[in-house]
N, C-alpha and C positions, 0 to 999 in steps of 0.2 A: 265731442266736446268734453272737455277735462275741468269742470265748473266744479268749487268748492262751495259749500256755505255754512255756515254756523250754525251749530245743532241749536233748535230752539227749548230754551229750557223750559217754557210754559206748555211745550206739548207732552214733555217727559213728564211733567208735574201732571202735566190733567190726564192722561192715561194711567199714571199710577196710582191716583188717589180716587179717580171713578171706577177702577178696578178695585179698590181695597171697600170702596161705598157698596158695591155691588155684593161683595163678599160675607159682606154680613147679614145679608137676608136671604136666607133659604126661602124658595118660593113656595107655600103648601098650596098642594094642589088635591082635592078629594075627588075619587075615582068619580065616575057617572052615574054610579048607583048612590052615589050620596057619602057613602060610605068611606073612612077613610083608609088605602090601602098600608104595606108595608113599605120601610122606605125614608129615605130623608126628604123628598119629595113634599110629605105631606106631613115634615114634624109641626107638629102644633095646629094641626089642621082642625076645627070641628066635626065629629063624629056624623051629623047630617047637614050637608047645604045643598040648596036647593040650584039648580041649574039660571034661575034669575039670579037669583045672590052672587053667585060665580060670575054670571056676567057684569053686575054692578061692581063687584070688587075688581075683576080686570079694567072696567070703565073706570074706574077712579084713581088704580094704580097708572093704568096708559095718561090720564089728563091731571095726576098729580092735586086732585081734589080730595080732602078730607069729607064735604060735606055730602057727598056721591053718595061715602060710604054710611051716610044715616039711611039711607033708601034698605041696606040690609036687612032681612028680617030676622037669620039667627044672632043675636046677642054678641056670640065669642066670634062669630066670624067680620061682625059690623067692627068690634075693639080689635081686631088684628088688622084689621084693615085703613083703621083710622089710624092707628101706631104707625102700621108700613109707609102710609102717603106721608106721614109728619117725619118721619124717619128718612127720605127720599126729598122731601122740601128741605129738611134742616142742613143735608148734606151738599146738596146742589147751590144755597144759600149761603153755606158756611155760615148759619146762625143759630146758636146754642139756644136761642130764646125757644123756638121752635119746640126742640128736644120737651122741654115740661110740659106740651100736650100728652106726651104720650104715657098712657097707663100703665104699663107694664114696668117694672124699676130695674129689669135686669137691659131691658130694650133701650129705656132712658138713657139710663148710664152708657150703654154702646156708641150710643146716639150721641150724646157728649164727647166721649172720646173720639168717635169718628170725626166729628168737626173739628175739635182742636187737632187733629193730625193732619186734616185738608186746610184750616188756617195756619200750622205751622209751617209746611209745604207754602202755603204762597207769601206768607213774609218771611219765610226762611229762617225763622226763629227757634232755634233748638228750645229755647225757654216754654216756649206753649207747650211741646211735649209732656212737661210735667204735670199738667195738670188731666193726663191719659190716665185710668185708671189698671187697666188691663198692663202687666208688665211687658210681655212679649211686642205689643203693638206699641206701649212704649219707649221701649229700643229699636225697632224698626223705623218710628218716626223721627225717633235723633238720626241714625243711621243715615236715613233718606234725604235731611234737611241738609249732612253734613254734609254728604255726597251730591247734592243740587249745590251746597254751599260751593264746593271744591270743581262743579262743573263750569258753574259762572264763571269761576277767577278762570280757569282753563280756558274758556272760549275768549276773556275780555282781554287775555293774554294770545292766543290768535293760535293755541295749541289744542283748539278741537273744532274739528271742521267732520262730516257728514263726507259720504263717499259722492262719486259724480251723481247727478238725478238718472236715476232711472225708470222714470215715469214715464211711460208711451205718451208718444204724441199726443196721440185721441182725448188722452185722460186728462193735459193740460189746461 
């Protein structure tokens, strides 16, 4: 069967912009002696957490709750983790309000511009872009709006269609 269909643009949008959400948060991770090792792994990690701590911070990052992360008893690892979940809510939400929980002003900011790029992306608004701070992410988001722009008209014009399905049986 020789079936065409039309690329769906909201899944090209949510793949690219939960990959670009993703990208901004390196996960620190501190060895099991507490300790934190070398490594981008564990930038910004605190020098001792405790193996509860670790697990209340991965509980809070897995269910997207800020308030998990007051059960932390180190200090910097309780505020990296209240940042990360607010950081992870804001993007998922696409809601800038979100972003001013978060302590940190270089994470804030990120956190700003990561939303206005994933709000750009879905109203397809090259204009949100500009209010991205980061230049490079910037132009990546005009880029990407212009090229979702330029895919629309393509598909609503009946010149981009998806190869036949090639999805096994089983998996329908």
């Amino acid at each position: 069967m020789n079936s065409r269909r039309p690329l769906s643009l909201l899944s090209l949008l949510m793949g690219s912009l939960m990959l670009l959400s993703a990208c901004n948060w390196a996960t620190p991770r501190p060895s099991e002696d507490g300790n934190s090792s070398s490594g981008t792994e564990n930038a910004g990690a605190p020098d001792s957490v405790s193996t509860e701590d670790r697990r209340t911070h991965d509980q809070a990052i897995a269910e997207q709750d800020p308030s998990t992360c007051d059960e932390i008893q180190n200090a910097a690892y309780k505020k990296e983790c209240t940042d990360r979940v607010l950081f992870m809510q804001a993007s998922a939400k696409t809601d800038a309000s979100i972003c001013t929980g978060i302590s940190d002003p270089a994470e804030k900011q990120s956190c700003t511009d990561n939303v206005s790029f994933n709000l750009a992306g879905e109203k397809l608004d090259e204009k949100i872009c500009l209010h991205i701070t980061n230049s490079a992410q910037k132009k990546l988001c005009q880029e990407s709006v212009k090229g979702m722009k330029d895919m629309k008209k393509a598909q609503a014009a009946g010149k981009l269609v998806l190869p036949p399905d090639s999805t096994p049986e089983s998996q329908k």
